[in-house]
TORFI-963568 format. One line per field, with one value per atom (N, C-alpha, C): atom name; x, y, z; residue number from 1. Coordinates in steps of 0.001 Angstrom, whole numbers, m for minus. Atoms other than C-alpha are relative to their C-alpha. Layout:
! TORFI-963568
name <- (CA:...)
x <- (X:...)
y <- (Y:...)
z <- (Z:...)
resi <- (NUM:...)
This chain:
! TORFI-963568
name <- (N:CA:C:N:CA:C:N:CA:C:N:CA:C:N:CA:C:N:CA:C:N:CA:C:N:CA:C:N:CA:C:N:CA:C:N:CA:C:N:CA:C:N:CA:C:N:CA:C:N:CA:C:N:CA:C:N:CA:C:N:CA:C:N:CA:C:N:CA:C:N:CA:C:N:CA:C:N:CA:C:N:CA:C:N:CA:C:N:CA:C:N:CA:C:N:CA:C:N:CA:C:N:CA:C:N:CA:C:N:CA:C:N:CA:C:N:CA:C:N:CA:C:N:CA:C:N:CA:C:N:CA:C:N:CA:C:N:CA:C:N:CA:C:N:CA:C:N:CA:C:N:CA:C:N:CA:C:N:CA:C:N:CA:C:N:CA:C:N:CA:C:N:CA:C:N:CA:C:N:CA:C:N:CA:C:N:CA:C:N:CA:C:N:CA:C:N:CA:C:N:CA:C:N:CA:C:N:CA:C:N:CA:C:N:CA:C:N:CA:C:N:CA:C:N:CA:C:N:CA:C:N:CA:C:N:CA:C:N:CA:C:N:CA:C:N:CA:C:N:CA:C:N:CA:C:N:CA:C:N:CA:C:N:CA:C:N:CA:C:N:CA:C:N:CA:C)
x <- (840:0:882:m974:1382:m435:150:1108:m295:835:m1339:1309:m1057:1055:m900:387:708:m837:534:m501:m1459:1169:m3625:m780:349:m4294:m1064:876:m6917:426:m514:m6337:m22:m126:m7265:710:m701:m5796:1601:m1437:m2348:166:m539:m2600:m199:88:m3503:1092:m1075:m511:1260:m997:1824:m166:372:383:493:m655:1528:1710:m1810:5314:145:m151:5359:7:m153:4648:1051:m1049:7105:1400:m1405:9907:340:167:8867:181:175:8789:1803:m1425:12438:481:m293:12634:m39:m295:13297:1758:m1555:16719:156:m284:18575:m695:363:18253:m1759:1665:14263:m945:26:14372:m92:m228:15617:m1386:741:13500:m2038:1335:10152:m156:273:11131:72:759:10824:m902:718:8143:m1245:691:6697:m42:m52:7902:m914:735:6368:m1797:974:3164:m562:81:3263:m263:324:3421:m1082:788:913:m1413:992:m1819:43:114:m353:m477:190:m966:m1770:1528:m4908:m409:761:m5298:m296:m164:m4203:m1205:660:m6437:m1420:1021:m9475:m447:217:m8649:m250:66:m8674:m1308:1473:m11969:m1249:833:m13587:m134:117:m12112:m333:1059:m13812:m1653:879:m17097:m64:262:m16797:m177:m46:m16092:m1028:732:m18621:m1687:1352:m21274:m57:m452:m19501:328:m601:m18180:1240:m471:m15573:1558:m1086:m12070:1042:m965:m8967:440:54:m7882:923:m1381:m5748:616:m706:m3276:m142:396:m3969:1116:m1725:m1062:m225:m423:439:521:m465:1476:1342)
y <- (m1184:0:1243:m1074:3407:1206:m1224:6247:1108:m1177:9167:1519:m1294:12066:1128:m1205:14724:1198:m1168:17697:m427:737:15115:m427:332:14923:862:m569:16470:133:m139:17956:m933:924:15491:m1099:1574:12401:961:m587:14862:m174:m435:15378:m1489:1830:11454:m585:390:10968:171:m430:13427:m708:940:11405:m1196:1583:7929:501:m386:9847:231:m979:11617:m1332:1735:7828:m908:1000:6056:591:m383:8690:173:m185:8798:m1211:1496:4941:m344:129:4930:m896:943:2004:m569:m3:2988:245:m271:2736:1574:m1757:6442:119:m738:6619:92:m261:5642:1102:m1366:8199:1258:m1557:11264:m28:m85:10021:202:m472:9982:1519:m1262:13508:744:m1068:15116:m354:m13:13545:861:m796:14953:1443:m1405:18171:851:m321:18119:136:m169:17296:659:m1312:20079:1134:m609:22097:294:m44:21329:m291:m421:21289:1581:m1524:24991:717:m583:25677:231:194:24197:1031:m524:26086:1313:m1636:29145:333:m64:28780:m278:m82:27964:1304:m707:30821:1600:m572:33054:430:296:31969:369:m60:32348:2211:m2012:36577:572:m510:36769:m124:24:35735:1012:m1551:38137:1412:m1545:40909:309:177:40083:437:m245:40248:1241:m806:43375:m118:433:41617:871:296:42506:m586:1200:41003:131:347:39742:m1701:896:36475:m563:531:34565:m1203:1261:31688:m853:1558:28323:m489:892:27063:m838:1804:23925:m506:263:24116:479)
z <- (0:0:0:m107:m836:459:m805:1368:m818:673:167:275:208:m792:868:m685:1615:m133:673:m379:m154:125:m613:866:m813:2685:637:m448:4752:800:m1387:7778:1102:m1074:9890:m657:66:7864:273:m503:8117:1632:m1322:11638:761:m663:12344:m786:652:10422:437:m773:12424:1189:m1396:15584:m743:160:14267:m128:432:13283:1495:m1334:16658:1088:m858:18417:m177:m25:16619:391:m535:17284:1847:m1773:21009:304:m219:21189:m435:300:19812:m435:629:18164:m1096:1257:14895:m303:578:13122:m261:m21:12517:m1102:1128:9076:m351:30:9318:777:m731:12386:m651:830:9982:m993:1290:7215:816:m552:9830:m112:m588:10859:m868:1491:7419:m83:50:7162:1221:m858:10184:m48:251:9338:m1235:799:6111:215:m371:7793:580:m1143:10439:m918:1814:7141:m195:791:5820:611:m881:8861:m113:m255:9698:m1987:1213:5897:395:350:5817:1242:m802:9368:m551:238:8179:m1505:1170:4836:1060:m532:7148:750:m803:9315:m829:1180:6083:m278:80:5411:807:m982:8649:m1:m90:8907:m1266:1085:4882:323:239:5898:1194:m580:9072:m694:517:6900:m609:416:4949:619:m1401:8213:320:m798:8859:1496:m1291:12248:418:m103:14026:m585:271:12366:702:m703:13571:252:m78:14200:1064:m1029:17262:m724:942:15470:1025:282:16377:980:m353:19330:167:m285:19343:m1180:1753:15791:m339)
resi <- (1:1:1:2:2:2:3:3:3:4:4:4:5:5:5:6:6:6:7:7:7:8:8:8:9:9:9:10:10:10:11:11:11:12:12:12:13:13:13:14:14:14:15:15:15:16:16:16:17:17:17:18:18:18:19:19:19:20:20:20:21:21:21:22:22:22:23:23:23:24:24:24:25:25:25:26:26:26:27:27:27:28:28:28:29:29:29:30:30:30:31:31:31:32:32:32:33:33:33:34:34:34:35:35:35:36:36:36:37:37:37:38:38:38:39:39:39:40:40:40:41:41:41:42:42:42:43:43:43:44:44:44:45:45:45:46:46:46:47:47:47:48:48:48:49:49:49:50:50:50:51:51:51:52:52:52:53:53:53:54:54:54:55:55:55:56:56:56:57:57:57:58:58:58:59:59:59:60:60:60:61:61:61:62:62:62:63:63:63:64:64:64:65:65:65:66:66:66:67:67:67:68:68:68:69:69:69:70:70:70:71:71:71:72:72:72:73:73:73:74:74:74:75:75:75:76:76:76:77:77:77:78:78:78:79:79:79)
């Protein structure tokens, strides 16, 4: 089975994805070079959550403006 290219992912299959990387490097019982090669991957995935948040959060301060609300937005921690 071959792993859904990132850019293809949805936020949540990304971020249930960075949770399985984030387990096996905490669990430590991966070889180095599979180690390095998780943690781009994880990096790439961190990516590409903070991308979709930031494109949701986009979204949310257009339809305010839209209401005439209010805008502004607080970023998202833990990312």
């Amino acid at each position: 089975m071959t792993e859904k290219p990132i850019a293809e992912m949805s936020f949540e299959e990304a971020m249930a994805a960075l949770e399985q990387v984030v387990g096996q490097l905490e669990r430590g019982d991966v070889a180095l070079e599979a180690s390095i090669a998780l943690y781009e991957r994880g990096a790439a995935l961190k990516a590409h959550c903070e991308g979709k948040l930031k494109a949701a959060e986009e979204k949310v301060e257009l339809i305010r403006q839209q209401e005439g609300r209010a805008t502004g937005t607080t970023p998202v921690e833990g990312l």
